[in-house]
Structure formats: structure tokens, C-alpha cells
C-alpha positions in Angstrom: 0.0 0.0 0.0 3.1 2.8 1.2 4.5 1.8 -2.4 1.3 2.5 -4.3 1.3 5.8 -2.4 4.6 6.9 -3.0 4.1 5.6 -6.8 1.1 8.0 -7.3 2.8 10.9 -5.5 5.9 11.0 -7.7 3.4 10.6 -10.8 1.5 13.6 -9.7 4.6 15.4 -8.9 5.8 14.9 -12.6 3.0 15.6 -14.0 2.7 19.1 -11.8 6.2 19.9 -12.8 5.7 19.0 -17.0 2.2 21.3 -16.7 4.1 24.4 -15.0 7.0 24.2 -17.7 7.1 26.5 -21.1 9.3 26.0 -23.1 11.2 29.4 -25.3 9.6 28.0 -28.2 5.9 29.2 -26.6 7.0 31.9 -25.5 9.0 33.4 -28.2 6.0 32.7 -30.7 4.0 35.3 -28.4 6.6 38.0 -29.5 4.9 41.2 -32.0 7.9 43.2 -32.0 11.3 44.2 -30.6 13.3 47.7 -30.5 16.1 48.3 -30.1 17.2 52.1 -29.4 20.4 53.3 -28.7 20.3 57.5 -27.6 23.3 59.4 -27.7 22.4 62.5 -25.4 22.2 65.3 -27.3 23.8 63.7 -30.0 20.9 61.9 -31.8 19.7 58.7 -31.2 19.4 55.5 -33.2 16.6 53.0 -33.5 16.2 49.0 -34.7 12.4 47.7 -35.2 12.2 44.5 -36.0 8.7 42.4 -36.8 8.0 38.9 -37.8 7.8 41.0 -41.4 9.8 43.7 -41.5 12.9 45.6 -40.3 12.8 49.7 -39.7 15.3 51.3 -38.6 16.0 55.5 -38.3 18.5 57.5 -36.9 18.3 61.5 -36.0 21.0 63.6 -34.4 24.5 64.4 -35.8 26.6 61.5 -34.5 24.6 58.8 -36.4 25.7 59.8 -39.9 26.5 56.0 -40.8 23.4 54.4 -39.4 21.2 53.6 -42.2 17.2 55.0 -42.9 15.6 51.8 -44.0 12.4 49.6 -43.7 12.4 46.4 -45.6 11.0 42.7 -45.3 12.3 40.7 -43.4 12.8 36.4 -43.8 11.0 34.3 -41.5 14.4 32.7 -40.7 15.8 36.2 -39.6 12.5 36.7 -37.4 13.0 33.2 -35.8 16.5 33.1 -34.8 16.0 36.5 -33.5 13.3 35.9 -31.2 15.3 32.0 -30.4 17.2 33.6 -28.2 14.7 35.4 -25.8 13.1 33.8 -22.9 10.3 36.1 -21.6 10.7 34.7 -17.9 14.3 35.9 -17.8 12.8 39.6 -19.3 10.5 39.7 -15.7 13.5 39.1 -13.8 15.7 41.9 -15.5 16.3 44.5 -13.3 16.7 48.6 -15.2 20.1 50.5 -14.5 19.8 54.4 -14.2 18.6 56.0 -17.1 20.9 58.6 -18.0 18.8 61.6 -20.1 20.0 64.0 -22.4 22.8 65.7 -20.6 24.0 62.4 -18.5 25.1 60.2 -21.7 24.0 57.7 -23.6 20.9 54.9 -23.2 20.1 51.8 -24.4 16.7 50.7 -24.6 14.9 47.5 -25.5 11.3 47.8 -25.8 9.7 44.3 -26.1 6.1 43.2 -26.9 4.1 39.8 -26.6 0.8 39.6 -26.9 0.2 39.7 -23.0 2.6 42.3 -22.3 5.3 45.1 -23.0 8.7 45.4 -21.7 10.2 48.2 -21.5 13.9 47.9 -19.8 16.9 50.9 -20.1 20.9 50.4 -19.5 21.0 46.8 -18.1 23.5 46.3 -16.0 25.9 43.4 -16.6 24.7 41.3 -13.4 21.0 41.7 -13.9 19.5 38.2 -15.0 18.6 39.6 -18.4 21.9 41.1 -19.1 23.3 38.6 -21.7 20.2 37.7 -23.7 19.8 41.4 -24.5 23.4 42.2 -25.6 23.1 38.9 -28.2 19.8 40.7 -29.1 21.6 43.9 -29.5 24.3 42.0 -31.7 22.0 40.0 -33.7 19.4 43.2 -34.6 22.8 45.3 -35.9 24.0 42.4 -37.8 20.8 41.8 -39.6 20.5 45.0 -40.2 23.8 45.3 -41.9 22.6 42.9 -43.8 18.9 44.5 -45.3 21.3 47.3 -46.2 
């Protein structure tokens, strides 16, 4: 009878565990959009868009002279190893440095929306949970962008 029990409890406890799980793949199919913007005080700012279908991108300000003006159609590929690398339950835990302003220096800010909800996070600092899925975002937005050029 105690080894039925115990039997039935570990069942139940797998069970619990497998229900509770998501894995990226659900969550990263609830992603609409991702920017990526990078301000430079009152030096201009730049700006990355990217959508399951396109790419936009804009810069304003007088140190951004090399940063393209572009919106374009993106692959599907591009869209999904993008979003690949983003789990939304490490996005709650990420933790906002000090947002700097206009006269303090530059900002970087990642602006995140699934279906449920938009993040909004600024300056990241390097031991918040979040820290090195958003710098391989950062990375893989100004790569594909160099490549829609």
C-alpha cells in the first residue's frame, strides 16, 4: 500500500512539474515586436524595429551619420532566430540600470512586446539576470540589419 502511495505521489509530482514548464519556443512565438534604441544624449539617437515582417530602422542627431534609414521585409528565418534567443521569464527578472537623459550620456533601450505584455527595460546592467540575452539581441538586430542594407 506505502509503495502504491509513493508511486502515485511521484506521478502527480511529474506531472505538476511537466504542466508548470514552457518551453522558449511558446513563449517566443508570443513576441509582436522588438526595438532596439540606442540615444546618444544630445547627440541623436538611433533605432532598430524588428517584426515577424519587416525591419525599420532610423537614426536623427548628428553622430549617427552611418546608421542607415531603412524599412524592408524581413525572412522568416531572420525573425525566428531572433526571437530563439529570448526567454520572456528571464525579461521579468531583469532588473533597469539608471537611465541617463539627455545631458548624462547615452541609453540603451529595448522595448519588447508579446501579446500579453510590453517590456520596456533601459541600460542593463551586466549582473542583472537579463543582461546577456539582451546584448546577443543587441548584436543580432545590428547584424541583420547590416545585412537588409
Amino acid at each position: 500500500m506505502m509503495k502504491i502511495i509513493k508511486i502515485g505521489f511521484a506521478v502527480s509530482a511529474l506531472a505538476m512539474f511537466m504542466l508548470s514548464c514552457k518551453t522558449t519556443a511558446q513563449t517566443t512565438s508570443d513576441i509582436k515586436s522588438i526595438n532596439y534604441t540606442h540615444t546618444f544624449g544630445r547627440g541623436g539617437a538611433t533605432s532598430v524595429t524588428a517584426t515577424p515582417d519587416s525591419i525599420v530602422s532610423s537614426a536623427t542627431g548628428g553622430r549617427t551619420q552611418e546608421f542607415p534609414n531603412l524599412q524592408k521585409k524581413i525572412m522568416v528565418t531572420d525573425w525566428q532566430k531572433l526571437v530563439s534567443g529570448l526567454n520572456t521569464s528571464v525579461l521579468e527578472q531583469t532588473v533597469s540600470g539608471p537611465r541617463r537623459g539627455v545631458y548624462d550620456g547615452p541609453d540603451q533601450i529595448f522595448r519588447i512586446i508579446t501579446k500579453d505584455k510590453e517590456y520596456e527595460i533601459y541600460n542593463v546592467p551586466t549582473e542583472s539576470p537579463g543582461y546577456k540575452q539582451l546584448e546577443k539581441l543587441k548584436t543580432e538586430m545590428e547584424a541583420m540589419l547590416s545585412r537588409y542594407k
